[in-house]
N, C-alpha and C positions, 0 to 999 in steps of 0.2 A: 092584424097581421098584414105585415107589404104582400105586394104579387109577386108568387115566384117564380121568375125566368124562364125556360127551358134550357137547358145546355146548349150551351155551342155546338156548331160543327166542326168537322175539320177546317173543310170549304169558309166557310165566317172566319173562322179563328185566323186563318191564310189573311184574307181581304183586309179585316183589323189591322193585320201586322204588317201589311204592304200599306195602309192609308197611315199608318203615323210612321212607317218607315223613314229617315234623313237621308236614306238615298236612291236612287231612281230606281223603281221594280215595274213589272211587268210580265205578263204570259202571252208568250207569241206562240202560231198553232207552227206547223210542220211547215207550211210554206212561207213564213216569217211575217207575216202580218200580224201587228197587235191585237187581242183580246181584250187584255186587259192592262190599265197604264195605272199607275200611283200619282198623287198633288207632286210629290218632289223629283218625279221624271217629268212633269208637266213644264215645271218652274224651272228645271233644267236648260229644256228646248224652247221653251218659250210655244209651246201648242195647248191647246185642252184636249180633253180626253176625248171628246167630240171629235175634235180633227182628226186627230190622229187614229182611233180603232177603226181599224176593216182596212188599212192601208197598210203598203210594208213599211218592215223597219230599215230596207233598200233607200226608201224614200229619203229618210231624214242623213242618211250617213254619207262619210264628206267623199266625194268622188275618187280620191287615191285612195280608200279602203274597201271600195265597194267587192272590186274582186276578192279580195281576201275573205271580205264580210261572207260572201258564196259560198269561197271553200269552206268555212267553217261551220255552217247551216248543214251544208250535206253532210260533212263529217259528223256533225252531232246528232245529226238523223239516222246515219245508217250506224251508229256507234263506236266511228272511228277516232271520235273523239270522246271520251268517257266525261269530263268537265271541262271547259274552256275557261281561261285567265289570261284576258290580253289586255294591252292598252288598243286605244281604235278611235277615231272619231268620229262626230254628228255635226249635223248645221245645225245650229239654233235658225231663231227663226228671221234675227236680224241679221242672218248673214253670215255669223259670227263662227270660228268654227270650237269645238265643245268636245273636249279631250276626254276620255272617261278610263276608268280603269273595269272592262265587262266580263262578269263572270258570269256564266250560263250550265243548265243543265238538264236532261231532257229527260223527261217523268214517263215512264214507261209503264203498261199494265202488268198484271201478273205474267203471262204470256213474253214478255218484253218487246210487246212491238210499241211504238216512239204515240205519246197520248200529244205531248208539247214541251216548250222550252221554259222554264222557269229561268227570267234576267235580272240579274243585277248590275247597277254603273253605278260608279260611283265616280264624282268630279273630280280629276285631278289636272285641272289645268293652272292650278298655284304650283303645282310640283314642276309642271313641266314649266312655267315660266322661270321658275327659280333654276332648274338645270339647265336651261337656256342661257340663264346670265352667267350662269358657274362656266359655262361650256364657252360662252363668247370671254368672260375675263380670262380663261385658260388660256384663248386662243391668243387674245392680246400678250399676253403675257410671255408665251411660246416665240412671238413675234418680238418681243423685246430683246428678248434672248438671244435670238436668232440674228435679231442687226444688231445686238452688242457684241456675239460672235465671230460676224463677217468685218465687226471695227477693229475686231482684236487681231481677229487671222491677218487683216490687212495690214495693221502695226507691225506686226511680227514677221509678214511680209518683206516690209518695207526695210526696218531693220535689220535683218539676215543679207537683204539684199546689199544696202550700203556697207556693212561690216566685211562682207566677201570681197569688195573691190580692193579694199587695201591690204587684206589680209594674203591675196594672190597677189600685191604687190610685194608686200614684205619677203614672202616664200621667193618671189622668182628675182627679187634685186639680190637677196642673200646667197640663193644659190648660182647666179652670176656671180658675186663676189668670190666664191668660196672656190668656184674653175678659175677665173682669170688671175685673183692676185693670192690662191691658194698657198702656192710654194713662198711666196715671200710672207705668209704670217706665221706665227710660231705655236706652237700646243696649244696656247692658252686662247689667242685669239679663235685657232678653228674650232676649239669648243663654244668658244660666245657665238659664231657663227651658226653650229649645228644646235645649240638651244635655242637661238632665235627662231630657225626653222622649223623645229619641234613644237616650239609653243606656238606657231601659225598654224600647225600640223593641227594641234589638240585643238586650236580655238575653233577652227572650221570644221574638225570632228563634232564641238559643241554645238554652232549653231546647224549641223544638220540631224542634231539628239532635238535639238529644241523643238525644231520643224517639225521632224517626226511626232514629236510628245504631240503639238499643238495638231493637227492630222488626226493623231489617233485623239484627242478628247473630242475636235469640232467637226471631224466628216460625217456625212449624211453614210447611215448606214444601208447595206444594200445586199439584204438578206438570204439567202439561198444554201439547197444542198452542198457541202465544202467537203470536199476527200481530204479529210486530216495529213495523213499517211501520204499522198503525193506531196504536197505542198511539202512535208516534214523532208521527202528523200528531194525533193526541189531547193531546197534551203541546203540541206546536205554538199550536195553535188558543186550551190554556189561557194560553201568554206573551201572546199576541196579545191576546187580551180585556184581562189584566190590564195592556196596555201600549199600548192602541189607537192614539195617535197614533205610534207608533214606525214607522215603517218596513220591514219586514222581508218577505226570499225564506227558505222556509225549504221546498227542494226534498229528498221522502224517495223513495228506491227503492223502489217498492211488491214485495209477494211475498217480504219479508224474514220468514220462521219460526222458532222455535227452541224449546224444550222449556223449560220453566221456571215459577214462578212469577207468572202477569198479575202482580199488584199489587205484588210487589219490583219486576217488569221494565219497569214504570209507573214508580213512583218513582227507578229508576236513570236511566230517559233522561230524567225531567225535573231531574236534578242536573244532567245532562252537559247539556243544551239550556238549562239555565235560567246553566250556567257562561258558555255559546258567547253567549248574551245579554247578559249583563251584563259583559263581557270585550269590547264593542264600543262605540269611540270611539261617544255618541251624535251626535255632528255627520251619521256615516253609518248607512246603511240595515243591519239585522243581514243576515247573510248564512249560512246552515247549510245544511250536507250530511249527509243519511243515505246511506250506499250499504251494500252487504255482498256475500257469494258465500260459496257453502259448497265448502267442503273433505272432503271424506268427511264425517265426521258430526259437523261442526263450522261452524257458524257464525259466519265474521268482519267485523264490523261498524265500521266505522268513523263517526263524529262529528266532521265538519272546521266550523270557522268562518274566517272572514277579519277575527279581532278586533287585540287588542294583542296576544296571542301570552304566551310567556314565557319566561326564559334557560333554556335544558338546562343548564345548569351546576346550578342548583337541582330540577334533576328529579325527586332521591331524597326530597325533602321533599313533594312533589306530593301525596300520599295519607294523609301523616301528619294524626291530625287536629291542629286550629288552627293548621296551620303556615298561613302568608299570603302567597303571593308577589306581591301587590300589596296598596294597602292603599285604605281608605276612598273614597276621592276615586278611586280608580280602577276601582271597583267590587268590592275587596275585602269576604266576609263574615263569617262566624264561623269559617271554616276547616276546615266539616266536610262540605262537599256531597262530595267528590270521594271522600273517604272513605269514603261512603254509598254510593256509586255503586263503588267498588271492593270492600266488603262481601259487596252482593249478586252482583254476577258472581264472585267467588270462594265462595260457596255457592253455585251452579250450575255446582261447579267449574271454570271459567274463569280466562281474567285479561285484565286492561286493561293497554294502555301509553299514552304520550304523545309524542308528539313536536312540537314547535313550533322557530318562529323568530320573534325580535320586532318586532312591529310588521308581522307577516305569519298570524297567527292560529295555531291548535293544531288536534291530531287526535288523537284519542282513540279506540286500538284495541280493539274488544271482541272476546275469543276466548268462544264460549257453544256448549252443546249443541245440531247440528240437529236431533236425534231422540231419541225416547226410549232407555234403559236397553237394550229388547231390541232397537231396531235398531242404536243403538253396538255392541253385542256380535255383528250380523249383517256391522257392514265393518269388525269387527275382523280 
């Protein structure tokens, strides 16, 4: 008959499972000096077990983590840390520095005052190389974008710019024409004269829709607290000057906030409010609603008028630009406001919807951020 064994111990059974371990183990006492080190912590750092026990583990860790490395020693000593899982790094031994992902945990007696740290790392420095290159092609990439944005806004530029010289020429020769040799043309001519003006009128309305569109997809955004509810009676007050005899209630829910860009979230509510305007029969008084309510960390906004309205059947065309669901004579424009105004609440990732019925006016949903970044992330 063979000999037989005695049983293992705990303490053995431990030792075992730390020497064929595949990733770095170890027992540091209270003041972080190693005990005990494993072959695959050795082959990590590039030390023997020689070297390294009775020394700290201060020693080997890379100088931007050393403070941290502190705090977290004491906190797992005194128990303010219950188990640690961080990334962190070491020097090897050629210099080199040695990413690991360290999970630690402090073995306490019955009693629970702190006996030592049971450590595990494990290499993870193929991860962070690889998030490295993900993170530098990102950046390249961002960068392309960004000079194919600034080639484009320049284009767009350039072209607004040369189409306005002639376009203020047509306007200001025609309306010369139409004072000096007014009386001598007949009906027919001063109407060729007052369509020509109009359609310089509309073309220059266009390219500063364009402008606008290209603005709100490619500016740098520049995020902060936004008082809805001013900006909406700010926008207000500018219909009202630019339309003084008009009529208009234009009642806004005061204490509406939401995180965003002022000057996109400016121009968005004067799309939506300058839509709810000019979308009302003028025989009557305009009539506009701001209200909202926040939903966890969302603010939803609504935009109601009591205008012409418009068929849901055509809804899906609503945001596209130049589509028209009404035209001229009915206070149809270029077909790009709404677009503008869906733009920017979709870079504040958000969205807009609409619902109407005609001849009973529209409402215009805005879903926006009530809070910044780190409070979204606190009622997440």
């Amino acid at each position: 008959m063979g000999e037989t064994r005695p049983p293992l111990g705990e303490h053995d059974r431990f030792r075992l499972a730390m020497t064929a371990a595949g990733i770095g183990m170890a027992i540091v006492d209270l003041d972080g000096r190693w005990l005990e080190v494993n072959p695959a912590l050795e082959r990590m750092l590039g030390y023997t077990a020689a070297e390294m026990l009775g020394r700290t583990a201060a020693e080997f860790t890379h100088p931007d983590d050393l403070e941290a490395s502190r705090g977290y020693l004491i906190g797992l000593v005194d128990g303010f840390i219950p188990v640690l899982d961080v990334r962190k790094r070491y020097v090897h031994r050629d210099g080199s520095e040695v990413w690991v992902q360290a999970n630690v945990a402090t073995m306490r007696d019955a009693s629970g005052a702190p006996l030592y740290l049971v450590v595990q790392l494990r290499d993870i420095g193929a991860e962070i190389a690889a998030e490295r290159a993900l993170e530098a092609h990102g950046r390249e990439r961002a960068e392309a974008a960004d000079r194919s944005n600034r080639q484009l806004q320049l284009f767009t530029d350039a072209v607004s710019h040369d189409l306005r010289a002639p376009l203020r020429a047509i306007e200001s020769f025609s309306r010369r024409l139409a004072e000096r040799a007014g009386e001598r043309l007949d009906d027919e001519e001063r109407e060729h004269l007052q369509r020509i003006r109009q359609a310089a009128k509309r073309m220059t309305a266009l390219l500063d829709a364009l402008n606008e569109l290209s603005h709100a997809t490619r500016t740098e955004l520049r995020s902060s607290r936004v008082d809805l509810s001013l900006l909406a009676e700010w926008v207000g007050a500018e219909l009202q000057d630019a339309d003084p005899a008009r009529a208009a209630q234009v009642r806004i829910q005061p204490g509406l906030t939401c995180w965003g860009d002022e000057r996109l979230l400016k121009v968005m509510l004067a799309q939506l409010l300058d839509n709810a305007w000019k979308f009302t029969d003028p025989a009557q008084p305009v009539r506009i609603e701001v209200d909202g309510a926040v939903d966890g960390n969302r603010l939803r906004v609504t935009v109601r008028d009591h205008g012409t309205g418009f068929d849901m059947r055509y809804v899906h065309k609503l945001f596209e630009p130049f589509q028209r669901l009404h035209g001229p004579d009915q206070g149809g424009g270029h077909g790009l406001g709404l677009t503008v105004a869906q733009r920017i609440v979709q870079r504040h990732g958000g969205a807009i919807h609409a619902q109407s019925h005609v001849g009973e006016g529209a409402a215009f949903t805005l879903d926006l951020p009530a809070g910044s970044p780190r409070e979204a992330a606190a009622h997440a």
